[in-house]
MIVO-581515 format. One record per residue (C-alpha): x, y, z; residue in one letter; chain; residue number from 1. Coordinates in nm, 3 decimals. Example, Ala and Ser with C-alpha at 12.3 -4.5 7.8 and 13.67 -1.06 7.14 Angstrom:
2
{{1.230; -0.450; 0.780}; 'A'; 'A'; 1}
{{1.367; -0.106; 0.714}; 'S'; 'A'; 2}
REM end
This chain:
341
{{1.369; 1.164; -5.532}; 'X'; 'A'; 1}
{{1.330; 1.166; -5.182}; 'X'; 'A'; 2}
{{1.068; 1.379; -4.925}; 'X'; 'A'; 3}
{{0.977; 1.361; -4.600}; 'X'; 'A'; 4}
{{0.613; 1.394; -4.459}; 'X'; 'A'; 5}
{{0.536; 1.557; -4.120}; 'X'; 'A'; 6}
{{0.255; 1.537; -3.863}; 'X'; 'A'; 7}
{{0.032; 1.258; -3.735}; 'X'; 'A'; 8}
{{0.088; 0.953; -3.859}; 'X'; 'A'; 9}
{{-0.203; 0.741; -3.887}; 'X'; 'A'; 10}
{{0.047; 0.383; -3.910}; 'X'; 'A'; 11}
{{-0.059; 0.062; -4.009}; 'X'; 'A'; 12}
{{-0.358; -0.165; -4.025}; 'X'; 'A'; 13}
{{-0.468; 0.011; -3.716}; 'X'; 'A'; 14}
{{-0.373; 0.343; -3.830}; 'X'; 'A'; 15}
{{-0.183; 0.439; -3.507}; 'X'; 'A'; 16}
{{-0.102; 0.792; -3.456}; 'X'; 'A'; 17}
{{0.210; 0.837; -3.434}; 'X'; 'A'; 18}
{{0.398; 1.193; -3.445}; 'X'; 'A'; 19}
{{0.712; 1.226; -3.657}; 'X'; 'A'; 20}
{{0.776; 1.212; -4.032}; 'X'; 'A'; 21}
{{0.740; 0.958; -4.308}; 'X'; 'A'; 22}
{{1.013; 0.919; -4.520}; 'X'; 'A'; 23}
{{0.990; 0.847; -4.910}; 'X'; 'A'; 24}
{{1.293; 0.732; -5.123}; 'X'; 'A'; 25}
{{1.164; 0.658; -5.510}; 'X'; 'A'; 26}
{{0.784; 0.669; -5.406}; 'X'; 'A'; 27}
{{0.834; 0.409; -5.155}; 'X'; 'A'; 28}
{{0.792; 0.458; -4.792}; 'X'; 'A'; 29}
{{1.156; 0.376; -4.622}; 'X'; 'A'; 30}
{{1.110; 0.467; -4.281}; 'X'; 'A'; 31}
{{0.869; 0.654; -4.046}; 'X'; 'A'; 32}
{{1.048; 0.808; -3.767}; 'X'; 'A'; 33}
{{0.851; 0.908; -3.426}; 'X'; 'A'; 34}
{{0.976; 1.268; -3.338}; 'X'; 'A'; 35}
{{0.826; 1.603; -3.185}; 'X'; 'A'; 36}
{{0.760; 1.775; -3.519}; 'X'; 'A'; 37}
{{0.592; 2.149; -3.515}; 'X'; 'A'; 38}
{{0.316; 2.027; -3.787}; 'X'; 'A'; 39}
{{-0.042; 1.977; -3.729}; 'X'; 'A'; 40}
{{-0.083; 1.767; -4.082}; 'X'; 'A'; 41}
{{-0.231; 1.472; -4.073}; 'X'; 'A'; 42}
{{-0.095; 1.145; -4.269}; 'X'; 'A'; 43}
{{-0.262; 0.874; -4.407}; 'X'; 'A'; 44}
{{-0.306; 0.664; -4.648}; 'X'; 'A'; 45}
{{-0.478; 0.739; -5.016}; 'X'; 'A'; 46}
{{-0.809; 0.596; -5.044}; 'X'; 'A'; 47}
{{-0.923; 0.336; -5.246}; 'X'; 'A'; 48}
{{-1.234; 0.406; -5.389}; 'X'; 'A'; 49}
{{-1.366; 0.002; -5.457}; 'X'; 'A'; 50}
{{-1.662; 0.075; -5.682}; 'X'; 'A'; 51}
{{-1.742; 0.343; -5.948}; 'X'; 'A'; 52}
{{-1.873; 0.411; -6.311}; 'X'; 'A'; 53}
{{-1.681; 0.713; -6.424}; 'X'; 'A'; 54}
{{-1.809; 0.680; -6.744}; 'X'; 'A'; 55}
{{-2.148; 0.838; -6.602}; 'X'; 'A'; 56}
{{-1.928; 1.155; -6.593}; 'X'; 'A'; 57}
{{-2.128; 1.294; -6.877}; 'X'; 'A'; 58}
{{-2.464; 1.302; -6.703}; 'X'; 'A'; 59}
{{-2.427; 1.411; -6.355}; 'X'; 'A'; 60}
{{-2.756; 1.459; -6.198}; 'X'; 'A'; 61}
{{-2.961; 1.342; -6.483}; 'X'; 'A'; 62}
{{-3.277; 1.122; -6.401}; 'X'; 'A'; 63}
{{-3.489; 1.285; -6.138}; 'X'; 'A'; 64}
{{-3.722; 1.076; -6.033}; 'X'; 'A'; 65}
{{-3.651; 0.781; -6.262}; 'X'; 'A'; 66}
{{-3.615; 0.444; -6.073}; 'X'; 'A'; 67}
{{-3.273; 0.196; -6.049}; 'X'; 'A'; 68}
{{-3.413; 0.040; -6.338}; 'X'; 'A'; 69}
{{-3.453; 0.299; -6.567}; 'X'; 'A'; 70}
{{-3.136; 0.497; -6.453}; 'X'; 'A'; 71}
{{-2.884; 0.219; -6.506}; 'X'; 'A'; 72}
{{-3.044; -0.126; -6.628}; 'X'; 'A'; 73}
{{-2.895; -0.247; -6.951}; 'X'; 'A'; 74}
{{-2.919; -0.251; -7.256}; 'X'; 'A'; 75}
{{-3.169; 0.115; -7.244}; 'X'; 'A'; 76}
{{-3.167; 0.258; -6.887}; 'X'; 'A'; 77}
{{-3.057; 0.653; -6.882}; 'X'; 'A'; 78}
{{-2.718; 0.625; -6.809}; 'X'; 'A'; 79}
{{-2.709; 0.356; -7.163}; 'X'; 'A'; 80}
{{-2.896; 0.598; -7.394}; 'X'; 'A'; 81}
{{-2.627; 0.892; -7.288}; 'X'; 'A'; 82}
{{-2.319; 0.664; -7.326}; 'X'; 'A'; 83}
{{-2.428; 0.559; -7.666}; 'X'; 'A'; 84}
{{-2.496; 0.884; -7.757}; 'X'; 'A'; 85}
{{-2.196; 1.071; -7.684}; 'X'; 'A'; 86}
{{-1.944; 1.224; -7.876}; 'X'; 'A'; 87}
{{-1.585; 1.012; -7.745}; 'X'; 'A'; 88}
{{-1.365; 1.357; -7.680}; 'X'; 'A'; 89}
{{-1.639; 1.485; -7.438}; 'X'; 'A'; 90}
{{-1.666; 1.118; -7.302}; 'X'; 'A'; 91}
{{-1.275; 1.115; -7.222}; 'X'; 'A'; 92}
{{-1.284; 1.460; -7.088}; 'X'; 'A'; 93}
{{-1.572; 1.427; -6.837}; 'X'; 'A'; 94}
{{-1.411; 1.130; -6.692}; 'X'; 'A'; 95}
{{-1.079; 1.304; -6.711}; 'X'; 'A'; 96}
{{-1.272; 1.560; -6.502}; 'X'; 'A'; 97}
{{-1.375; 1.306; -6.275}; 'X'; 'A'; 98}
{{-1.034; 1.131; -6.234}; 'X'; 'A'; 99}
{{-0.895; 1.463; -6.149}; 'X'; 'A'; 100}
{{-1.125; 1.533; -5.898}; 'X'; 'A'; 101}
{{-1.066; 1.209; -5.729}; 'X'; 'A'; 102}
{{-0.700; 1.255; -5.714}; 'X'; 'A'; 103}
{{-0.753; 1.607; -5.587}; 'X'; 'A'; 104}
{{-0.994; 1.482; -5.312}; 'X'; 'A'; 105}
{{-0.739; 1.254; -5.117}; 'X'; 'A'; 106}
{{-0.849; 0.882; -5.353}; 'X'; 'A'; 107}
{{-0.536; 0.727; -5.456}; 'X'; 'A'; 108}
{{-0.681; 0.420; -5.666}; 'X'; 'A'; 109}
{{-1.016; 0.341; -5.782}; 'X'; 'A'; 110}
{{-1.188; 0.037; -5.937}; 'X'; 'A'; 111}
{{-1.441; 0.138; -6.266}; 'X'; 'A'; 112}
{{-1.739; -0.076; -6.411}; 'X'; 'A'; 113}
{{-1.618; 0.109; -6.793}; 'X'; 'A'; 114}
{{-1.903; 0.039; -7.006}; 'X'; 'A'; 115}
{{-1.852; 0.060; -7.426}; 'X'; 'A'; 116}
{{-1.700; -0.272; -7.491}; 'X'; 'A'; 117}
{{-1.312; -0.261; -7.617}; 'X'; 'A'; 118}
{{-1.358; 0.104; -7.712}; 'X'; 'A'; 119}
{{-1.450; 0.193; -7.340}; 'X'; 'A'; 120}
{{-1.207; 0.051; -7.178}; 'X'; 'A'; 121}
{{-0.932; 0.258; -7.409}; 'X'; 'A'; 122}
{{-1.086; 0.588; -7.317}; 'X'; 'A'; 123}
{{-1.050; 0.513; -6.937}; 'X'; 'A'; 124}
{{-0.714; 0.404; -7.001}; 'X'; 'A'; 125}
{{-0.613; 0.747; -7.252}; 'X'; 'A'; 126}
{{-0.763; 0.916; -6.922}; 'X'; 'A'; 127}
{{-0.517; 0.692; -6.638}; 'X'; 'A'; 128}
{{-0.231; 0.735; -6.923}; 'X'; 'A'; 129}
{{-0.202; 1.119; -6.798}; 'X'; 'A'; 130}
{{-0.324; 1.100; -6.403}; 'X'; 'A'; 131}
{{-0.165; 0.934; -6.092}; 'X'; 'A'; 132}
{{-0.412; 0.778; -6.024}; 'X'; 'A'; 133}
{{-0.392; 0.361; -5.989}; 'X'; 'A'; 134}
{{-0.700; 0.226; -6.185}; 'X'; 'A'; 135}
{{-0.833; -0.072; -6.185}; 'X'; 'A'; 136}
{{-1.070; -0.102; -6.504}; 'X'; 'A'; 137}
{{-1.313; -0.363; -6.538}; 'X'; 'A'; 138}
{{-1.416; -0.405; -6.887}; 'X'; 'A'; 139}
{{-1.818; -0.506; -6.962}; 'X'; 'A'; 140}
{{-2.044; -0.671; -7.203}; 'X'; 'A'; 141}
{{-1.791; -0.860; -7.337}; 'X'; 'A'; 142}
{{-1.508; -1.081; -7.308}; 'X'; 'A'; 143}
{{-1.284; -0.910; -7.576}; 'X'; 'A'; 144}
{{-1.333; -0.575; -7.303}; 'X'; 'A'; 145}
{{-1.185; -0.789; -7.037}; 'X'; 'A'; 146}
{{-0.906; -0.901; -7.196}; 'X'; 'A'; 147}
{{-0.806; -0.574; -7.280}; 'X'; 'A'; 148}
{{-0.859; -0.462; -6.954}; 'X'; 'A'; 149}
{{-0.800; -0.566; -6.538}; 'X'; 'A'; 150}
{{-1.080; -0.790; -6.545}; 'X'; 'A'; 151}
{{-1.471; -0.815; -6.611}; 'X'; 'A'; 152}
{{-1.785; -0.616; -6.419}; 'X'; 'A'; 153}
{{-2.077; -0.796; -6.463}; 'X'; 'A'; 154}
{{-2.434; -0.617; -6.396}; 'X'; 'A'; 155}
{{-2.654; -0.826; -6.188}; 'X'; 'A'; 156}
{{-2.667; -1.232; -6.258}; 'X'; 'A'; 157}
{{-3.022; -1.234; -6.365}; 'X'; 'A'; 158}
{{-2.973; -0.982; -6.648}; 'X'; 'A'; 159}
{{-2.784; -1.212; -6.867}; 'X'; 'A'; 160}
{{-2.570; -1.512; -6.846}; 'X'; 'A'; 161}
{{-2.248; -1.484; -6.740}; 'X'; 'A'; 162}
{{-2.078; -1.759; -6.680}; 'X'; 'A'; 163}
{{-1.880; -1.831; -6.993}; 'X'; 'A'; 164}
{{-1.749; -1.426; -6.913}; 'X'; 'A'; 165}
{{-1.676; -1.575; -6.577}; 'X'; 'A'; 166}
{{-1.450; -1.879; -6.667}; 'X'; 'A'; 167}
{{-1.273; -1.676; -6.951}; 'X'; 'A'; 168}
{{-1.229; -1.395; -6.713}; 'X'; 'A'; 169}
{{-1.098; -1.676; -6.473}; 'X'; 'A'; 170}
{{-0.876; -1.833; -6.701}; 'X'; 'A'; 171}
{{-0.723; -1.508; -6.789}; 'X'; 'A'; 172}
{{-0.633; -1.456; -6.439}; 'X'; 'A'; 173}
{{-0.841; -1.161; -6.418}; 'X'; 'A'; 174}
{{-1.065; -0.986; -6.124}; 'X'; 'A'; 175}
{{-1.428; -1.044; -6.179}; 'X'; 'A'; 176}
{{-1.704; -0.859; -6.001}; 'X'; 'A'; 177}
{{-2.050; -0.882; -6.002}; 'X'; 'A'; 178}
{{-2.365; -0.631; -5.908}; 'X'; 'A'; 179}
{{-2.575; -0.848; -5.667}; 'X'; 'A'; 180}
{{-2.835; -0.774; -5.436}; 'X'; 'A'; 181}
{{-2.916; -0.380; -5.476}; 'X'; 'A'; 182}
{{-3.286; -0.404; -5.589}; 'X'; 'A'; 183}
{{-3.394; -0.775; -5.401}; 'X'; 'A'; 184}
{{-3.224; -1.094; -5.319}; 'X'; 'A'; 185}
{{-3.312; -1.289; -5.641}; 'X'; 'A'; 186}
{{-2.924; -1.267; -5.766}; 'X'; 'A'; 187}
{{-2.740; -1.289; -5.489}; 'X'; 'A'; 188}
{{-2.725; -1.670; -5.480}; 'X'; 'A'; 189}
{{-2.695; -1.679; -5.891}; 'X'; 'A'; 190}
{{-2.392; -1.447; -5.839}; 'X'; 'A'; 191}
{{-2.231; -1.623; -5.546}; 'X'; 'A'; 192}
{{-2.271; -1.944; -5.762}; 'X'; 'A'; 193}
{{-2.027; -1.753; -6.033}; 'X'; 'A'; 194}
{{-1.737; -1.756; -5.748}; 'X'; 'A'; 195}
{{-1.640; -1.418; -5.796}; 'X'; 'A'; 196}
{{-1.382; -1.232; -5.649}; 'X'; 'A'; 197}
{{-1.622; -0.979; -5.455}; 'X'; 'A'; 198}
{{-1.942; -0.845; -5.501}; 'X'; 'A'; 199}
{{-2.134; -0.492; -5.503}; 'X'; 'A'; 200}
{{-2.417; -0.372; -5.271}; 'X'; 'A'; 201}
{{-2.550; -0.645; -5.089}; 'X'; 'A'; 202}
{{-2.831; -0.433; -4.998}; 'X'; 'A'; 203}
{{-3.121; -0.710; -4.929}; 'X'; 'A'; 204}
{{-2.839; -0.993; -4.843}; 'X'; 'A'; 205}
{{-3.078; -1.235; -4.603}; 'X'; 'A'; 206}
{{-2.972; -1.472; -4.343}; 'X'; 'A'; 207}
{{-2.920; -1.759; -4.596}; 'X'; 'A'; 208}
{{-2.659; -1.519; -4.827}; 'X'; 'A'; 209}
{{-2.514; -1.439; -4.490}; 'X'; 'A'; 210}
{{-2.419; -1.761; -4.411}; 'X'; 'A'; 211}
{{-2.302; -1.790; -4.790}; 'X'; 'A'; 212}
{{-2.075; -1.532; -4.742}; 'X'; 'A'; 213}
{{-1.925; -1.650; -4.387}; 'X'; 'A'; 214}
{{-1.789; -1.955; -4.564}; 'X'; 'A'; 215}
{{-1.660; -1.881; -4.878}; 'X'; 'A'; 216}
{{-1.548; -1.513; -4.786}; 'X'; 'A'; 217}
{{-1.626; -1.336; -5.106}; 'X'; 'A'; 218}
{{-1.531; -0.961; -5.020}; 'X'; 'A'; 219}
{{-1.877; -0.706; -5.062}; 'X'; 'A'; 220}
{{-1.843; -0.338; -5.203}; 'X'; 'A'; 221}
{{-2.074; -0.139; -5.007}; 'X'; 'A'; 222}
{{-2.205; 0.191; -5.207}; 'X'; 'A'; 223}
{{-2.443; 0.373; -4.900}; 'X'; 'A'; 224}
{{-2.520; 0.708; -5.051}; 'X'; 'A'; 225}
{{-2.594; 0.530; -5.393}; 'X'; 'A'; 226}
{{-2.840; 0.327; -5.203}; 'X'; 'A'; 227}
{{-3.013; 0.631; -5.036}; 'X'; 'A'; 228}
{{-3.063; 0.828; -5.396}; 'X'; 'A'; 229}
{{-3.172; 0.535; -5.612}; 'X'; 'A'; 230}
{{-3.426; 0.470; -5.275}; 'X'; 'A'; 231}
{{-3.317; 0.100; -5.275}; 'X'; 'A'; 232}
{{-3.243; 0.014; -4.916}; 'X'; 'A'; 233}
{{-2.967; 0.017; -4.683}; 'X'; 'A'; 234}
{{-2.680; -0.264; -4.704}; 'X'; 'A'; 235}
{{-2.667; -0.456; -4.370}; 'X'; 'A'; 236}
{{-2.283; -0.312; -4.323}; 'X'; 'A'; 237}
{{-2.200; -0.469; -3.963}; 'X'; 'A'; 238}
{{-2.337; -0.817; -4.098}; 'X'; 'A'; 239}
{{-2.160; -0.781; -4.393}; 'X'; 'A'; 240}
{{-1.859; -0.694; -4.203}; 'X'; 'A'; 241}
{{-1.875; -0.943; -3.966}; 'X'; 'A'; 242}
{{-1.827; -1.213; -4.207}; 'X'; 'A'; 243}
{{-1.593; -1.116; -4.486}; 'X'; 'A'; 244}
{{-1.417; -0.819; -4.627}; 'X'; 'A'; 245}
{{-1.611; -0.500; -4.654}; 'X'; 'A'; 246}
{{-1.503; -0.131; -4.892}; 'X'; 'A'; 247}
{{-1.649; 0.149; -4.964}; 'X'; 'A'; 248}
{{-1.745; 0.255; -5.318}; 'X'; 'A'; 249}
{{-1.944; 0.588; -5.471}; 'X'; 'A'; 250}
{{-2.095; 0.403; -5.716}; 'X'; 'A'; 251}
{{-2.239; 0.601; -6.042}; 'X'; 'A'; 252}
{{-2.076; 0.971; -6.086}; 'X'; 'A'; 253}
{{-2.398; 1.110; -6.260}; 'X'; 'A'; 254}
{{-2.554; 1.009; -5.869}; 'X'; 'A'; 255}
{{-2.280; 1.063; -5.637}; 'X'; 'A'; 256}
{{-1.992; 1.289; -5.639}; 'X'; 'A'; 257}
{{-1.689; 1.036; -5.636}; 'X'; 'A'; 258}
{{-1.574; 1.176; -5.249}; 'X'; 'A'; 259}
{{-1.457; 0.923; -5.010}; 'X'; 'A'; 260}
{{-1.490; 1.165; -4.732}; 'X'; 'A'; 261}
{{-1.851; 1.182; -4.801}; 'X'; 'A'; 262}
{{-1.907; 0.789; -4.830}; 'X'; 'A'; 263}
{{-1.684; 0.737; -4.471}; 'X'; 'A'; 264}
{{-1.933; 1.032; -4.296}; 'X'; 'A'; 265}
{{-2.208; 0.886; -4.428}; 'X'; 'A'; 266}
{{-2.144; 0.525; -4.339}; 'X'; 'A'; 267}
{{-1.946; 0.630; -3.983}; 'X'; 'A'; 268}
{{-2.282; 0.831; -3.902}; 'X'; 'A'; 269}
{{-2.525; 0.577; -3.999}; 'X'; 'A'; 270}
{{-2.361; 0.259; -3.876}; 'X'; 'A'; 271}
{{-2.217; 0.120; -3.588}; 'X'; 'A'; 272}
{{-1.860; 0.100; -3.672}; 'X'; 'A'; 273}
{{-1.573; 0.266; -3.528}; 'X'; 'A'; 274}
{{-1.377; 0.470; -3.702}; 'X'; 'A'; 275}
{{-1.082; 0.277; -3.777}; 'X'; 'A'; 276}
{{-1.323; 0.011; -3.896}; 'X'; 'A'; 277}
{{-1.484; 0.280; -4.202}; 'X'; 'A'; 278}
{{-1.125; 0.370; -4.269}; 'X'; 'A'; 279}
{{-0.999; 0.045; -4.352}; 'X'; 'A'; 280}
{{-1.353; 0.040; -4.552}; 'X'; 'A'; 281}
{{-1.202; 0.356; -4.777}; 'X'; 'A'; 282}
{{-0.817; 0.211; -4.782}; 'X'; 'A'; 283}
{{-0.657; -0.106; -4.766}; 'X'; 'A'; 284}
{{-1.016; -0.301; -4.768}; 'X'; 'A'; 285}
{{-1.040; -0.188; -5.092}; 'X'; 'A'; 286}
{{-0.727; -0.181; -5.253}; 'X'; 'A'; 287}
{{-0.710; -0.580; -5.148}; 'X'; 'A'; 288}
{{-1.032; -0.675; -5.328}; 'X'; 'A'; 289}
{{-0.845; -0.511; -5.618}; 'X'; 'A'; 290}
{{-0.544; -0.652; -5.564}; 'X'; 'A'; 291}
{{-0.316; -0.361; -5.532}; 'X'; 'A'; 292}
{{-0.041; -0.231; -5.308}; 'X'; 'A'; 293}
{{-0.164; 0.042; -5.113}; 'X'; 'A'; 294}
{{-0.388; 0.152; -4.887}; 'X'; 'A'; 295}
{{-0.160; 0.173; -4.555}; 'X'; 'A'; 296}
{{0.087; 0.379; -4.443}; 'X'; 'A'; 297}
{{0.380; 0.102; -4.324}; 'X'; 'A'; 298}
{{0.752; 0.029; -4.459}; 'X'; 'A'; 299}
{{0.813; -0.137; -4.751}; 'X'; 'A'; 300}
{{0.438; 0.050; -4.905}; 'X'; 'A'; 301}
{{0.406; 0.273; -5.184}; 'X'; 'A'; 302}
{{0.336; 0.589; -5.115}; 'X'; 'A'; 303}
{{0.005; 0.674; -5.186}; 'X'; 'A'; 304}
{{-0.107; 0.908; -4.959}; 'X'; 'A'; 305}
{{-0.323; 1.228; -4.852}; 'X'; 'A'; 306}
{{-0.199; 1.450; -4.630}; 'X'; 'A'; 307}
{{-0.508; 1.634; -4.439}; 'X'; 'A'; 308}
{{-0.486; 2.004; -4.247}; 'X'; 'A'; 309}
{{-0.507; 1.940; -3.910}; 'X'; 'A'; 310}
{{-0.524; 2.320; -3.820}; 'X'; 'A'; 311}
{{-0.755; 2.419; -4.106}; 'X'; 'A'; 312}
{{-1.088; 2.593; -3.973}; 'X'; 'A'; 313}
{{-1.311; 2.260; -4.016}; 'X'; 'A'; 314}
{{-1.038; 2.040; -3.815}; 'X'; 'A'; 315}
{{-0.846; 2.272; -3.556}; 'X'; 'A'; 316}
{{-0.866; 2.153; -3.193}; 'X'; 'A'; 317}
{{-0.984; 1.760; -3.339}; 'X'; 'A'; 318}
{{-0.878; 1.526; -3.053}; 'X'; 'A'; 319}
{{-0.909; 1.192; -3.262}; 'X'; 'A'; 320}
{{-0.738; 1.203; -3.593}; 'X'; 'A'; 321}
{{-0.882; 0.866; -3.726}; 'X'; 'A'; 322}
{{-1.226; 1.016; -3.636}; 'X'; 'A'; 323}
{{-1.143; 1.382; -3.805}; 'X'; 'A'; 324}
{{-1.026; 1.204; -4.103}; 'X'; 'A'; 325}
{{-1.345; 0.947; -4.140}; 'X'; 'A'; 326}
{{-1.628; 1.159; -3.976}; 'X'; 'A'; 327}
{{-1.566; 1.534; -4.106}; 'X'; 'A'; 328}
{{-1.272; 1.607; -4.294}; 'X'; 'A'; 329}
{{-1.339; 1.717; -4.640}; 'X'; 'A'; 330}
{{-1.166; 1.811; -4.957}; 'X'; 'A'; 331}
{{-1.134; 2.140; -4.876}; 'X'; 'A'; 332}
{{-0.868; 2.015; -4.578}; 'X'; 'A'; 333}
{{-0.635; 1.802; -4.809}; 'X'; 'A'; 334}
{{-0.313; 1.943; -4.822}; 'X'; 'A'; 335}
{{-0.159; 1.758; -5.045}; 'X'; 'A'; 336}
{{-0.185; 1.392; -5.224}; 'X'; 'A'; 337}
{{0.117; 1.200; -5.305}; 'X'; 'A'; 338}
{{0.132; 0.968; -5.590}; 'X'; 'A'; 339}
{{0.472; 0.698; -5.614}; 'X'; 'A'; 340}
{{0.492; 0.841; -5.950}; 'X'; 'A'; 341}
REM end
């Protein structure tokens, strides 16, 4: 089934605007024609959201005042206590809730610590079985859960030991990814020494882990708005992204609402990046870490993408389309979010 996409284009790794259509045969993207075209839409591609815990779905806001530790450390912070504690249908459907409001909020893909062993990582997959949505699920606590799912997400390196996990989940083929560097700098090195595919936070990376990361290019997942609740820190972002491969993720859904146009504002705002630079943070960054096809708007792609109101109240008369996308678009301006299936 074919369609064809008007308005801005934003093309490519440099997410050139370019007027005219994009054309979809069988959910891939066959050709994007340049043309004068009477739309204001804006094109581009889905974002990849690089970090979550949809599982947290069932306690949004819960914790006030409770510190990183006792929200989310294993084996009894919060967010443990509630997972253990609740019933599996309401599980399923408040991450079904959460899936659907990703996919309704312009994310095309998303990459999820699932905690509950085997039986976790089958709810978030009964959830993907009815959504659009590409997940990447990375099963925890043990290595049965990885098998059965993408890979393995490992809390930080100094809560347990991980590195029999590590060269199963390696052997397997699998992505592993590993929390490092949120509350100090005493796992970053243990991590790095685990060779994993990326890492999350990086919030009190140091000159030495710096120079770590410059030579064996381990890609970082950078969660800012997590960071600012749980009081933490701020990730050095242009260091980071000076020397390897930076995304965005939103981190726990009982913190954050899962809303990549929040995490670009916030990190455009705060940092100095351009624009194009955050975007590639929310898109193809991410969905390379992950290893999945997306995440640009070019020939030959999938189509995952959002298309955003250009003339809707919050966007009419924007002169920079990369920067209206990454700095103040919202949910309320998606138009519509196409799926290849």
């Amino acid at each position: 089934m074919g369609m064809r996409l008007e308005g801005t284009i934003l093309r490519g790794r440099a997410f050139e605007p370019v007027e005219g259509r994009v054309v979809v045969e069988d959910g891939e993207i066959t050709a994007i024609e340049e043309a004068n075209v009477a739309s204001d839409a804006i094109v581009c591609p889905a974002f990849v959201n690089a970090h979550t815990h949809v599982g947290d779905s069932i306690a949004k806001e819960a914790g006030e005042g409770l510190s990183l530790a006792e929200l989310v450390a294993p084996p009894d912070g919060l967010k443990h206590r509630l997972l253990e504690q609740a019933d599996r249908e309401d599980l399923i459907e408040a991450m079904a809730r959460t899936v659907s409001y990703m996919a309704g909020s312009g994310t095309g893909a998303f990459v999820d610590f699932r905690e509950g062993g085997v039986a976790g990582v089958d709810a978030i997959e009964s959830v993907l079985s009815d959504s659009n949505l590409a997940g990447v699920v990375l099963g925890r606590e043990t290595v049965a859960a990885m098998e059965r799912a993408d890979g393995f997400g490992a809390s930080g390196a100094t809560d347990a030991e991980f590195g029999a996990k590590r060269r199963a989940t390696r052997e397997a083929g699998k992505l592993f990814g590993i929390h490092a560097g949120e509350v100090d700098s005493s796992d970053i090195n243990p991590a790095l020494d685990l060779d994993p595919d990326f890492l999350v936070h990086m919030v009190h990376a140091e000159a030495l882990h710096l120079e770590r990361l410059a030579d064996s290019a381990v890609p970082v997942v950078v969660c800012p708005r997590s960071n600012l609740v749980t009081g933490v820190g701020q990730p050095p972002v242009e260091a980071l992204a000076e020397r390897t491969t930076v995304a965005l993720g939103t981190d726990n859904v009982f913190l954050n609402s899962p809303s990549m146009f929040r995490e670009m504002a916030l990190t455009a705002k705060r940092y100095a990046l351009s624009a194009r630079a955050v975007l590639r943070m929310a898109t193809v960054n991410g969905a390379e870490i992950a290893g999945l096809d997306c995440g640009l708007v070019d020939v030959g792609r999938p189509a995952r993408l959002v298309v955003i109101d250009g003339d809707s109240d919050n966007l009419a008369g924007v002169h920079d389309p990369v920067r209206a996308v990454v700095r103040r678009a919202g949910t309320a301006d998606v138009e519509r979010v196409v799926s290849p299936s």
